[in-house]
C-alpha positions as CSV (number, residue, x, y, z in Angstrom):
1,X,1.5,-55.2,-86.4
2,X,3.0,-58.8,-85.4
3,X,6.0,-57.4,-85.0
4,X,5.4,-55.1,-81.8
5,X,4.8,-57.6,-79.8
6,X,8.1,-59.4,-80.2
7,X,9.8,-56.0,-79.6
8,X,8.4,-55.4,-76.6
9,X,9.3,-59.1,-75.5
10,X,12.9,-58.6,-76.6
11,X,13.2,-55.4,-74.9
12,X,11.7,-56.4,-71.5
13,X,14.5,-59.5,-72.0
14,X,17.1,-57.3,-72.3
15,X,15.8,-55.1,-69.6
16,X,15.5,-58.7,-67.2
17,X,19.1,-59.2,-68.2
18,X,20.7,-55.6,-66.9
19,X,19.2,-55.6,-64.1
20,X,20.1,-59.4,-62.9
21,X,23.7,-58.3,-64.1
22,X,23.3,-55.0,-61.8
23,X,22.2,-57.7,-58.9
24,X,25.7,-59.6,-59.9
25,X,28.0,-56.8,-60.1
26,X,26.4,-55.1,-56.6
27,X,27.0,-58.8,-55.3
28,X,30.8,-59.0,-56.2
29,X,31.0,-55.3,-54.8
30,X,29.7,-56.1,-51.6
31,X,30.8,-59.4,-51.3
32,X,34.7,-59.3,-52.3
33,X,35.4,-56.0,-53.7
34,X,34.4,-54.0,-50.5
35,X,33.8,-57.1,-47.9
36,X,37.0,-55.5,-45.8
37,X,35.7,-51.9,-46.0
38,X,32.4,-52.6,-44.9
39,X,33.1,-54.9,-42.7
40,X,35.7,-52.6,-40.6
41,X,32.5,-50.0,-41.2
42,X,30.2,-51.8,-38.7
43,X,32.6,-53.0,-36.5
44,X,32.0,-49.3,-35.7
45,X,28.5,-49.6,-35.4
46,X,26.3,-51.2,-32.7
47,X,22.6,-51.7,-32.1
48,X,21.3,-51.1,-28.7
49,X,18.5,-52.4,-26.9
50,X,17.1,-50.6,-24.2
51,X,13.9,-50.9,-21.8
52,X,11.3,-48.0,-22.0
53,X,10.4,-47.6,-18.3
54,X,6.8,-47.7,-17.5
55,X,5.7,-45.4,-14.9
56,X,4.5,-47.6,-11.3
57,X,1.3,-46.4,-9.8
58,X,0.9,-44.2,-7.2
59,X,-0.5,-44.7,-3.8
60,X,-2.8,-42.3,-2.5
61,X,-4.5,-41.6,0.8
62,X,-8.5,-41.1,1.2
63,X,-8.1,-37.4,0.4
64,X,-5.8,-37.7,-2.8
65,X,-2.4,-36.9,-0.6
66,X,0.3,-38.6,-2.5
67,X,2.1,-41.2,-0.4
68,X,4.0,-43.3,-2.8
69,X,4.8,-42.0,-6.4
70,X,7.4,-43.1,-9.5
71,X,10.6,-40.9,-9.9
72,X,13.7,-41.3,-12.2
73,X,16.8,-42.0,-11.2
74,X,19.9,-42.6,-13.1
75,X,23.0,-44.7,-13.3
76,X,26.1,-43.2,-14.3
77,X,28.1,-45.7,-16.7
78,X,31.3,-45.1,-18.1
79,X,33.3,-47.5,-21.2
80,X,36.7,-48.2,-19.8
81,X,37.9,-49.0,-23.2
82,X,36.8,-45.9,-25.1
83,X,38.2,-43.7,-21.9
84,X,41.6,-44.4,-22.5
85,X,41.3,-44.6,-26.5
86,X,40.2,-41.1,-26.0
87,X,43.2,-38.4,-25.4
88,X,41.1,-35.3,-25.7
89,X,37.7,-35.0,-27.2
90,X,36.2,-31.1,-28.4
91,X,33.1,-29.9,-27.2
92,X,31.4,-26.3,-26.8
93,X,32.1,-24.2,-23.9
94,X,29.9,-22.2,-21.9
95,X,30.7,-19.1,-23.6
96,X,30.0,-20.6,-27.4
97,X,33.5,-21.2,-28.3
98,X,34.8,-25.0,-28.8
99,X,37.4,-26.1,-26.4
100,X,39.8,-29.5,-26.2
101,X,39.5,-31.2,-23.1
102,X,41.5,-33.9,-21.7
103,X,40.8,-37.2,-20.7
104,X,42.5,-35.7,-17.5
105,X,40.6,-32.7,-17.2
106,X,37.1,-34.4,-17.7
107,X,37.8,-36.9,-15.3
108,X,38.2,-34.5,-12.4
109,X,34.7,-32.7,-13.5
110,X,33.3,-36.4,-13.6
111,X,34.4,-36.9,-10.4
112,X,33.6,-33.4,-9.1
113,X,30.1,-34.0,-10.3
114,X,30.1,-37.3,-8.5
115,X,31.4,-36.5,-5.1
116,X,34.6,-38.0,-6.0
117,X,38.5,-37.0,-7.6
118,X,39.0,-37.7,-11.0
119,X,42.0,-39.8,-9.7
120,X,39.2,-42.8,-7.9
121,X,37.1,-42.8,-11.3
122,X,40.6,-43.5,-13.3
123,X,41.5,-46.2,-11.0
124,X,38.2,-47.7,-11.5
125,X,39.1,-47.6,-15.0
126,X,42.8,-49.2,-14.5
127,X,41.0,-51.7,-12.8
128,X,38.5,-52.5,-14.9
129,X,40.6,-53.0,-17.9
130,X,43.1,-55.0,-15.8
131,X,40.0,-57.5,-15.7
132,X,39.3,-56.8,-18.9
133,X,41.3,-55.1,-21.6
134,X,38.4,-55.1,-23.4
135,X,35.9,-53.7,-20.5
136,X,33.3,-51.4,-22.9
137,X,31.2,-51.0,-19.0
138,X,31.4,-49.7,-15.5
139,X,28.9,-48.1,-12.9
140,X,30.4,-45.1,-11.8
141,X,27.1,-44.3,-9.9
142,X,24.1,-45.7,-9.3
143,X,20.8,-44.1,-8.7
144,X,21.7,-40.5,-9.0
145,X,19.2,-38.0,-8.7
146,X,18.1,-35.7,-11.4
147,X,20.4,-32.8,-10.9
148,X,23.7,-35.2,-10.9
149,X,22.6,-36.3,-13.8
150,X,21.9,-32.9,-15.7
151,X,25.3,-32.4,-14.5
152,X,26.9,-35.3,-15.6
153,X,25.0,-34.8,-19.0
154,X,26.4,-30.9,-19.5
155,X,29.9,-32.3,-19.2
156,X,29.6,-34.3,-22.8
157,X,31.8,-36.5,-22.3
158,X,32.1,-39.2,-25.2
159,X,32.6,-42.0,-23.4
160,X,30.7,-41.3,-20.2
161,X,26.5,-42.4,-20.5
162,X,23.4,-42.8,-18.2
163,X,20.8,-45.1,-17.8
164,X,17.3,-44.6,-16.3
165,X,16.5,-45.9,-12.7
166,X,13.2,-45.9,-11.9
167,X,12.7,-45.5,-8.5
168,X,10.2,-44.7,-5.7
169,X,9.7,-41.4,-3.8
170,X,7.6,-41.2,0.0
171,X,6.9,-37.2,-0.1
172,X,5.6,-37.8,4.0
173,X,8.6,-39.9,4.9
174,X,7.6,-42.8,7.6
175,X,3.4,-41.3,7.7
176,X,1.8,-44.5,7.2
177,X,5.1,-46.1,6.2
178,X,4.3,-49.6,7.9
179,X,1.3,-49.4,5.9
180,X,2.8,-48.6,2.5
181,X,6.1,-51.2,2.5
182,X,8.8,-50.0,0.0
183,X,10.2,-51.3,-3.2
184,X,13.6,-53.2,-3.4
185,X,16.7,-51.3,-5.0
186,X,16.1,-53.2,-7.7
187,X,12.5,-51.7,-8.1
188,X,10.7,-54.9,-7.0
189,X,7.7,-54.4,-4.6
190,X,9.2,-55.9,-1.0
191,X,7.1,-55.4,2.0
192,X,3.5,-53.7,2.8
193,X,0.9,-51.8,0.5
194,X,3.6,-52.0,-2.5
195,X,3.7,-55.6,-2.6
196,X,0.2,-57.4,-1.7
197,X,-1.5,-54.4,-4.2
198,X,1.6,-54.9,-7.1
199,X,-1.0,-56.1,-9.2
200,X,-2.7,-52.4,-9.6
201,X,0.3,-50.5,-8.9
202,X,2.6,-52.4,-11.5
203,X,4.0,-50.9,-14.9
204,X,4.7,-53.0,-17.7
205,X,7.8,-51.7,-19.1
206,X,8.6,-51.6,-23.5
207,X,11.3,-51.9,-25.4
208,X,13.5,-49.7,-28.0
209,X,16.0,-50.0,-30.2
210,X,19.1,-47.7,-31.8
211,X,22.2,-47.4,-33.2
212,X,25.2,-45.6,-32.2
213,X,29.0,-44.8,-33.0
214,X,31.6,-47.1,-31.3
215,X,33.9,-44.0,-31.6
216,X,32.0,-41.6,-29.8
217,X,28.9,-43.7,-28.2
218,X,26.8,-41.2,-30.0
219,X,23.3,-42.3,-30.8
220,X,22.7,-42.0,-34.9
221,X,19.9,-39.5,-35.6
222,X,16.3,-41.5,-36.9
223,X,17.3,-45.1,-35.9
224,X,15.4,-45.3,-33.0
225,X,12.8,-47.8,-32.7
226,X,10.2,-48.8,-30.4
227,X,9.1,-52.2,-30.6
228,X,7.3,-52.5,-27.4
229,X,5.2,-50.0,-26.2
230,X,5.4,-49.6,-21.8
231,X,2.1,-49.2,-19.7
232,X,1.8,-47.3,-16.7
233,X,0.7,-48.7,-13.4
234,X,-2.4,-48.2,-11.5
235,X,-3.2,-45.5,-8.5
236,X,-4.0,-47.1,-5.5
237,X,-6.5,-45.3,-3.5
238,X,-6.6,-45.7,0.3
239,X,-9.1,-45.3,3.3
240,X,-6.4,-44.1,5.2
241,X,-6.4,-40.3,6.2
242,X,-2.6,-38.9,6.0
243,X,-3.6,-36.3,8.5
244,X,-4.7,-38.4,11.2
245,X,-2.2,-41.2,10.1
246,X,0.4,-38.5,11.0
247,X,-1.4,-37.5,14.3
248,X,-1.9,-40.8,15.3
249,X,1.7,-42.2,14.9
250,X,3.0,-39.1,17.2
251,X,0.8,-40.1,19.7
252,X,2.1,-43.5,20.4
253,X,5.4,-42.5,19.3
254,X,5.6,-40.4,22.6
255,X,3.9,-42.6,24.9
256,X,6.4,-45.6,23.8
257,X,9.3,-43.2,24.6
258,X,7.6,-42.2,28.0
259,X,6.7,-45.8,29.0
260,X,10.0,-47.1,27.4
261,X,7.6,-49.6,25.5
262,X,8.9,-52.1,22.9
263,X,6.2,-50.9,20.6
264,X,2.8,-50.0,20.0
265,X,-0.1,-50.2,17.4
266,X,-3.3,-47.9,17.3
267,X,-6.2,-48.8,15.4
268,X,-8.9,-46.1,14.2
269,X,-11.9,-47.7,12.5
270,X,-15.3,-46.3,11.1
271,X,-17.9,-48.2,13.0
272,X,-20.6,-48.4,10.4
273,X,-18.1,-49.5,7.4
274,X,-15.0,-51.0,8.9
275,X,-13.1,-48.5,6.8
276,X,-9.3,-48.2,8.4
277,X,-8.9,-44.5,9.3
278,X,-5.4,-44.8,10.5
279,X,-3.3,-47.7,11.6
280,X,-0.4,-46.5,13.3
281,X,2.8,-49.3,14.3
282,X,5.6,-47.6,16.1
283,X,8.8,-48.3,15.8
284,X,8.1,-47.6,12.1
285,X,10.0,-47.1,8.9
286,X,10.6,-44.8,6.7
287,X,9.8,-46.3,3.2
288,X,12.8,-43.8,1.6
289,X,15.4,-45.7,3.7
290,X,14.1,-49.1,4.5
291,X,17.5,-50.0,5.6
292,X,17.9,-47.6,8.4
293,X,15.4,-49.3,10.4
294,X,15.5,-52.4,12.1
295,X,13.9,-55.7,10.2
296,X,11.4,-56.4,12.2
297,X,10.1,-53.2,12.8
298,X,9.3,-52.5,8.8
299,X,5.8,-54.1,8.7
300,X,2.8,-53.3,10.7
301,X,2.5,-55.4,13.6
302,X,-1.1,-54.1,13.8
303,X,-1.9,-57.1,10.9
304,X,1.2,-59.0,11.3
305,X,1.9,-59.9,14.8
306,X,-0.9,-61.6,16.8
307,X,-1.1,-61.8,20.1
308,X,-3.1,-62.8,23.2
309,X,-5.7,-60.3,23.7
310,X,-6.9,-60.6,27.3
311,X,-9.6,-58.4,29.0
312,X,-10.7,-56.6,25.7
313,X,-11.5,-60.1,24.7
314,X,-14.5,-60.3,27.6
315,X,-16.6,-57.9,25.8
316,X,-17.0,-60.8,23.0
317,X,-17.4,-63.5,25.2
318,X,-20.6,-61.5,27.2
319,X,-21.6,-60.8,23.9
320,X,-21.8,-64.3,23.2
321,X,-23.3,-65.2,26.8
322,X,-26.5,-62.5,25.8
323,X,-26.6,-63.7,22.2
324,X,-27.2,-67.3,23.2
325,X,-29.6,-66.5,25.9
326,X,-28.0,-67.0,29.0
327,X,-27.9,-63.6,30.5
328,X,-28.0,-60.2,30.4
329,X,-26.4,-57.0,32.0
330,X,-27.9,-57.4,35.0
331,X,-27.5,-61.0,35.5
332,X,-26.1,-62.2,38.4
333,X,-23.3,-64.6,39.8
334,X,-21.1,-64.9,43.2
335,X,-17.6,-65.1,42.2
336,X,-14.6,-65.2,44.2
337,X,-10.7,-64.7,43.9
338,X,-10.3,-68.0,42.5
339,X,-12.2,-70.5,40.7
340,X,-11.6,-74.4,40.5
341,X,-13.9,-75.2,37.2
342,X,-16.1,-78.9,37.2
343,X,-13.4,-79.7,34.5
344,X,-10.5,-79.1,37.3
345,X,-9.6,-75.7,35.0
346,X,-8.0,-73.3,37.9
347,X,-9.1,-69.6,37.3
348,X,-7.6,-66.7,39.0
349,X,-8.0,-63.4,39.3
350,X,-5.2,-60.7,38.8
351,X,-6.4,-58.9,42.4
352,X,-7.7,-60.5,45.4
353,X,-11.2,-60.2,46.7
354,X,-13.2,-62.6,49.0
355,X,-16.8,-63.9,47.3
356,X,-18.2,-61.0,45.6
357,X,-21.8,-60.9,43.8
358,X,-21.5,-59.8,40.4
359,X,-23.7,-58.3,37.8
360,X,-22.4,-59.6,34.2
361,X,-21.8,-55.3,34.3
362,X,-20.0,-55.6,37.4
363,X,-18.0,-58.2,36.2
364,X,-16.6,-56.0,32.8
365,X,-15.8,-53.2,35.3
366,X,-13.8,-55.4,37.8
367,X,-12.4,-57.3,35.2
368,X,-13.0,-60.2,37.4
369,X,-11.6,-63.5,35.2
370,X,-13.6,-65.8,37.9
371,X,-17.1,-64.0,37.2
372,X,-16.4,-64.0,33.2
373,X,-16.3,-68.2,33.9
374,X,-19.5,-68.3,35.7
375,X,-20.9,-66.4,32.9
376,X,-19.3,-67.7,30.1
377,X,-19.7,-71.7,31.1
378,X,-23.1,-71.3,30.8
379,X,-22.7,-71.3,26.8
380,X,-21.4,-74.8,24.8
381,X,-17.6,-74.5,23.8
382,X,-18.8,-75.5,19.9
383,X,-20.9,-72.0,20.3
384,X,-18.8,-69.7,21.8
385,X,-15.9,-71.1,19.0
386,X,-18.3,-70.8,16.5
387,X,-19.0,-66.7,17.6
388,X,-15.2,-66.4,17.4
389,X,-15.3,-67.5,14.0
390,X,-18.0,-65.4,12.9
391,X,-16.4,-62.2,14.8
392,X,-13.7,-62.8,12.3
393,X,-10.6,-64.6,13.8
394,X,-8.2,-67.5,13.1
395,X,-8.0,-65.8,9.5
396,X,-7.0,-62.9,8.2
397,X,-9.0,-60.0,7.8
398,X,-10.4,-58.8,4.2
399,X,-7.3,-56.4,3.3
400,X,-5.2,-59.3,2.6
401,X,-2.4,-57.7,4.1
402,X,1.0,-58.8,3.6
403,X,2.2,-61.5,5.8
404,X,-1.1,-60.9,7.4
405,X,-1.7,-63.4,10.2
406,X,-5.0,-64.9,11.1
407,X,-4.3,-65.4,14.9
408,X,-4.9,-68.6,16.1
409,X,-7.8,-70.4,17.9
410,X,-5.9,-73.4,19.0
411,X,-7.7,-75.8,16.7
412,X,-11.4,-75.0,18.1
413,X,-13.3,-77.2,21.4
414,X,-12.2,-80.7,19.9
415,X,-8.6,-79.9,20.8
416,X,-9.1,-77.5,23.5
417,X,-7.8,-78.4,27.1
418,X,-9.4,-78.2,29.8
419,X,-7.9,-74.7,31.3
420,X,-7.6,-73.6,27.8
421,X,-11.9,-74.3,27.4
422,X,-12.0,-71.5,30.3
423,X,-9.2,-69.0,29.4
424,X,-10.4,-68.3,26.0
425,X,-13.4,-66.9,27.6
426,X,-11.1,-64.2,29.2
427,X,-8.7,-63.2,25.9
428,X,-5.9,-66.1,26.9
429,X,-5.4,-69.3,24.9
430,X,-5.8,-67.6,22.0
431,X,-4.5,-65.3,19.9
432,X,-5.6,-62.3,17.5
433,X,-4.3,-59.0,15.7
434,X,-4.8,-56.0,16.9
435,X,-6.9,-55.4,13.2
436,X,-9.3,-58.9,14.1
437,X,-9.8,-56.7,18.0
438,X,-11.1,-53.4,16.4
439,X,-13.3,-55.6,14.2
440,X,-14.6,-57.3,17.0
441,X,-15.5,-53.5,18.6
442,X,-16.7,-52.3,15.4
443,X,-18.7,-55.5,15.2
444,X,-20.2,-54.7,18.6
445,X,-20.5,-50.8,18.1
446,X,-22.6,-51.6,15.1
447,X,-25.5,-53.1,16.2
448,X,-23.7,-56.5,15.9
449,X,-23.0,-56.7,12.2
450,X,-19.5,-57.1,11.4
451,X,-18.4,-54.8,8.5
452,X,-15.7,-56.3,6.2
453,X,-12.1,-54.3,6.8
454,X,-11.4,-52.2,4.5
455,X,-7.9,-50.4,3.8
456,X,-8.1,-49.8,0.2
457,X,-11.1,-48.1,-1.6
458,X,-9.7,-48.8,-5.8
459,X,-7.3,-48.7,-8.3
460,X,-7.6,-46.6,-10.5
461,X,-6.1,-47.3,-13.9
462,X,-3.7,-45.3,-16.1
463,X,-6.8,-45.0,-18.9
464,X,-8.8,-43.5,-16.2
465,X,-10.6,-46.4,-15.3
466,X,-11.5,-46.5,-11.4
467,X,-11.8,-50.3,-10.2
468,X,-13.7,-49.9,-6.7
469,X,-12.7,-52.4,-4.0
470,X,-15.2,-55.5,-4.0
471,X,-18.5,-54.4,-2.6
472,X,-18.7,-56.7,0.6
473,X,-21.8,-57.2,2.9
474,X,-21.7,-57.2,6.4
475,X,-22.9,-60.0,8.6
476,X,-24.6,-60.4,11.5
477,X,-22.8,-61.8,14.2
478,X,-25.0,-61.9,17.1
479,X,-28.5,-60.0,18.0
480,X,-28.8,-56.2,18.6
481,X,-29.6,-56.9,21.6
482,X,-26.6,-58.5,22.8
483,X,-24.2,-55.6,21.1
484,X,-26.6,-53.3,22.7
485,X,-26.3,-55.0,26.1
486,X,-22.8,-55.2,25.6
487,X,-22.3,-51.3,25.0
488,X,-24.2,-50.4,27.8
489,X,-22.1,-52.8,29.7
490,X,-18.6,-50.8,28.6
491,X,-19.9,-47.5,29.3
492,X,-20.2,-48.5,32.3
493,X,-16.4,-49.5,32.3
494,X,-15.8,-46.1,30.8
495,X,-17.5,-44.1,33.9
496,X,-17.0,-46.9,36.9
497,X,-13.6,-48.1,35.9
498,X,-10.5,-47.5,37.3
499,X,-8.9,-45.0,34.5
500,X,-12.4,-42.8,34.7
501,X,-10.4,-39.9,34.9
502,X,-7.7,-40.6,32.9
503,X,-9.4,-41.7,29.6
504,X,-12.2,-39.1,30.6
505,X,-13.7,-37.5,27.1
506,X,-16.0,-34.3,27.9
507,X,-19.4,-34.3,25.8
508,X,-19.2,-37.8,24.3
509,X,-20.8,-41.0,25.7
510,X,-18.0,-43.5,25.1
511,X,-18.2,-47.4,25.5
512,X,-14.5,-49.5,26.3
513,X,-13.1,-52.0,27.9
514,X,-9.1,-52.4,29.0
515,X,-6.8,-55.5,28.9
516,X,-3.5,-56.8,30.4
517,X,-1.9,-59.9,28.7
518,X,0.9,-62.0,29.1
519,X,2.9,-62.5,26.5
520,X,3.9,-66.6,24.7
521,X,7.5,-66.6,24.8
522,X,7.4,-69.1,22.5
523,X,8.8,-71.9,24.3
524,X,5.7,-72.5,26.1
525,X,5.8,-70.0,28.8
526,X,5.4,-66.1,29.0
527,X,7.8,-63.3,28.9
528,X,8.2,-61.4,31.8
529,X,6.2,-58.1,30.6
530,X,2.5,-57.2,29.4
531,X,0.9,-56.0,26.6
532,X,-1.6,-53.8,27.7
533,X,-4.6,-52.6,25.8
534,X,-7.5,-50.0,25.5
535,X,-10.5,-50.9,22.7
536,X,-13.6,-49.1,22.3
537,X,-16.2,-47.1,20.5
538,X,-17.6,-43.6,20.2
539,X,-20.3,-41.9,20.5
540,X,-21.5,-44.9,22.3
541,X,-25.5,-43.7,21.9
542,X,-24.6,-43.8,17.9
543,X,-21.3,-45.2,17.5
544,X,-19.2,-43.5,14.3
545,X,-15.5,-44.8,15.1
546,X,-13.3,-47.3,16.8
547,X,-9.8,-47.0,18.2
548,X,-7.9,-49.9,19.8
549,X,-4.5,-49.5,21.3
550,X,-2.0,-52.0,21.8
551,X,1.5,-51.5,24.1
552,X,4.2,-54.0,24.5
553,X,5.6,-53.8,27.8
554,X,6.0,-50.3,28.7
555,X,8.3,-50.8,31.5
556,X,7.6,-47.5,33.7
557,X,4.0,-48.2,33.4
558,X,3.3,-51.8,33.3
559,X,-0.6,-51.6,32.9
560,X,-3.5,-50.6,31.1
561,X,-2.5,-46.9,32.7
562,X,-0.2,-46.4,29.7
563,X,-2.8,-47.1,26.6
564,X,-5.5,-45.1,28.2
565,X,-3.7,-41.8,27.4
566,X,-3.2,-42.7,23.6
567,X,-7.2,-43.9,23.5
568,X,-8.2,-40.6,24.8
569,X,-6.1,-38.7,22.9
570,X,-6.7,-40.4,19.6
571,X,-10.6,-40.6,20.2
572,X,-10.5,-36.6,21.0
573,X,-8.5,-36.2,18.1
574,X,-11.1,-38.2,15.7
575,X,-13.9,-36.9,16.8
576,X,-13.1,-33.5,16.5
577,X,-11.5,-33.9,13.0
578,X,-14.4,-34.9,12.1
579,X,-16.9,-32.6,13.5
580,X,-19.3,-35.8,15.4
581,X,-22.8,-34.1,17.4
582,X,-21.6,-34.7,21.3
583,X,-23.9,-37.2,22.9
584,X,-27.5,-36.5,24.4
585,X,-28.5,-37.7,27.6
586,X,-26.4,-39.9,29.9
587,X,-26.2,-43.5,29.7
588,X,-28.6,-45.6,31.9
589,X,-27.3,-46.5,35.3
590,X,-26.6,-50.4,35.7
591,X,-25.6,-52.2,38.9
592,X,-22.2,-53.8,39.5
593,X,-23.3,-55.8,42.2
594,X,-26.4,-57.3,44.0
């Protein structure tokens, strides 16, 4: 029995030293007896890496209308070199039978396919092998849609291949286009919703590998391999309701035609939340051809370009005036046309009138610059500043917008002048967003809480996980009796006012105020047109929703005249839409003068 064991020993030796010579022989094989045939083998070879294209969110208005979504595109490529290596190539015709084809002959169906002869795609090759006599890569197209490239793909045409292009589709064209932005061409997120919300609406794209033939470009069957798998991006839901969105942006659209405006922004607002129901810019873009509309008319001016608000701005500033104590609706001051301040300030107003006695109501119905003074240098500078504050400007709103501007307070009392101290009682000297003004309304409307602005409601993820928008709490801004004061005040506007009849809304109670501002040029001065303005709230005995119009000099109609329209039309609009209970008994009466 001792010998088994040394059997077995020898045998697994011998076994040890077969397979090592195997190893040597397989060595030499590879190494020198077949190193030029394998080697001319995978020079016919490649391995390819190519991105796997996550999908990029979609964005979504309050109802689940799709505004934004991912599509495919494709690039058509073509390999110079292989083109004219390849005479004729076979391939099976419609009919089932294999047919030759020409490099010719498949040329001009490229090109058919394309939009183009078959003579421009072989000059593109000519050329590119001029560069290059080596050139394996050209774009033929880029960004094709789908059918082009179930075209192109039909035509099997060795040396011809496609790459994906994802891209972005608007199904409503330029509906709430400022809102939304656009992505570049080269799919990054440039302007609007798409870029200050990338961080839900992003993909995170993978990564695969294969291998094909350098003779035909075919891929080889089972060497694909992912090594990186791509995430889809978030939906982005918004508060913004498509339907109105649309209705909204016709409105103004026609009344900047009519009043040959520069532009306009309109504002709809849910009193009791601060949720954006609409926010219409006109001119606007359409987020499928960015290009095709002017730069500076691709944002939305509504969050982007402040703006001195003037009269609207009075409603605050009486707000402030009751808040602090110092009056009330029916409190009284003798104002004239023009007013020379203890500080020297000079304050005008834009009509002329001889000393006049004015209710604080009276006042906000005249519009009477001189009277807002008396009433609104009875409160310190450090308080009034601080009420701006706390209404919400000289920073952006909560949206975050992009390129959202904060408006600008001039640096508060400590640098104020001394007209400046008096003319941001009355909306100049400062400057807000047309956003920051219907916050100041819905502030007003709502008992005097401010509501944080809302424009997007969540994100909801590609796993089905729904991340709501931060839960903010409103604020209180000033007493509920000086926002109640202060509505009475602009219904009384509403019915006294000079545009009664034209912003006239049967059945509601409605509380507003107008404005008519000049305009920085910039260099220190004013342009030569207004921008003229309509805010308010409805219905004023329970307030559900704001709209605040904005018009850049509208040339035929160089006053409030040409907002009131759009306010009354947009208000009707809303408040229909969504079914509100008319208003019960009239508003109390309140005096003017005394």
């Amino acid at each position: 029995m001792s010998r088994h064991p040394m059997r077995r020993i020898v045998a697994a030796g011998t076994a040890l030293v077969l397979m090592v010579g195997w190893f040597v022989v397989r060595l030499v094989d590879i190494q020198v007896v077949r190193a030029a045939e394998l080697n001319e083998a995978s020079q016919d070879v490649r391995s390819e890496t190519e991105t796997v294209y996550g999908e990029r969110g979609r964005i979504l208005d309050a109802n689940g209308t799709v505004l934004a979504e991912p599509v495919m595109r494709y690039h058509i490529t073509i390999s110079p070199k292989q083109a004219m290596a390849t005479e004729s190539f076979e391939r099976t015709a419609a009919d089932g039978a294999d047919e030759d084809v020409t490099r010719d002959e498949a040329l001009e169906q490229l090109g058919a396919a394309l939009g183009r002869t078959g003579a421009d795609i072989r000059s593109e090759i000519d050329e590119a092998l001029a560069a290059d006599p080596k050139a394996d890569f050209a774009y033929l197209a880029k960004r094709v849609d789908t059918e082009v490239y179930e075209t192109v793909k039909a035509l099997r045409i060795p040396f011809v291949y496609s790459k994906e292009a994802p891209a972005r589709r608007y199904p409503n064209g330029s509906v709430a286009g400022n809102l939304i932005g656009f992505v570049t061409e080269e799919g990054e997120p440039g302007a609007g919703l798409e870029y200050s919300e990338n961080t839900c609406l992003a993909s995170e794209d993978g990564e695969r590998t294969w291998l094909h033939s350098l003779k035909d470009w075919v891929a080889i069957p089972g060497t694909e391999v992912v090594n990186v798998q791509p995430h889809d991006g978030g939906d982005l839901q918004l508060t913004i309701d498509a339907d109105l969105q649309y209705y909204v942006q016709r409105v103004a659209a026609e009344q900047v035609r009519a009043t040959a405006a520069d532009w306009a922004t309109v504002t709809v607002m849910e009193a009791k939340t601060g949720r954006l129901l609409a926010v219409a810019d006109v001119p606007t873009v359409d987020p499928n051809a960015p290009s095709a509309t002017d730069e500076g008319d691709r944002g939305s001016r509504a969050f982007t370009a402040p703006f001195e608000p003037g009269s609207t701005f009075k409603a605050l500033t009486a707000a402030s005036v009751i808040d602090a104590g110092e009056g009330d609706a029916k409190s009284r001051v003798t104002a004239d046309y023009r007013y020379i301040a203890p500080n020297g300030a000079d304050v005008n107003d834009s009509f002329y009138h001889g000393p006049t006695n004015y209710t604080m109501t009276g006042m906000l119905i005249d519009s009477s610059n001189t009277a807002m003074s008396l009433f609104g240098e009875k409160v310190s500078d450090e308080q009034r500043y601080q009420d701006m504050v706390d209404f919400g400007l000289g920073e952006p709103t909560e949206v975050g917008f992009a390129s959202e501007a904060g408006g600008d307070l001039h640096g508060g009392p400590d640098e104020w002048d001394n007209q400046t101290r008096y003319a941001t009682m009355f909306g100049q000297g400062l400057t807000t967003t047309s956003i920051q003004i219907a916050s100041v309304y819905q502030t007003l409307a709502n008992g005097g809480v401010r509501m944080p602005v809302t424009l997007v409601d969540g994100c909801l993820a590609a796993d089905g996980t729904l991340t709501d928008a931060p839960a903010q709490e409103g604020r209180r801004v000033v007493s509920e009796k000086a926002a109640d004061q202060t509505s009475l005040m602009l219904e009384q506007v509403y019915r006294e006012g000079w545009l009664a009849d034209q912003w006239n809304i049967p059945g509601y109670r409605v509380a507003a105020k107008t404005g008519t501002a000049q305009v920085p040029d910039g260099q220190g001065g004013y342009q030569a047109g207004y921008l003229v303005s309509v805010s308010g709230f409805a219905p004023a005995d329970d307030p559900e929703f704001v709209v605040s119009v904005s018009i850049m000099n509208p040339v035929k109609m160089n006053s409030s005249a040409a907002s009131a329209p759009v306010f009354q039309q947009v208000m009707s609009q809303v408040l229909k839409k969504y079914r509100t209970v008319p208003s019960g008994a009239q508003a109390p009466e309140l005096p003017a003068t005394w």
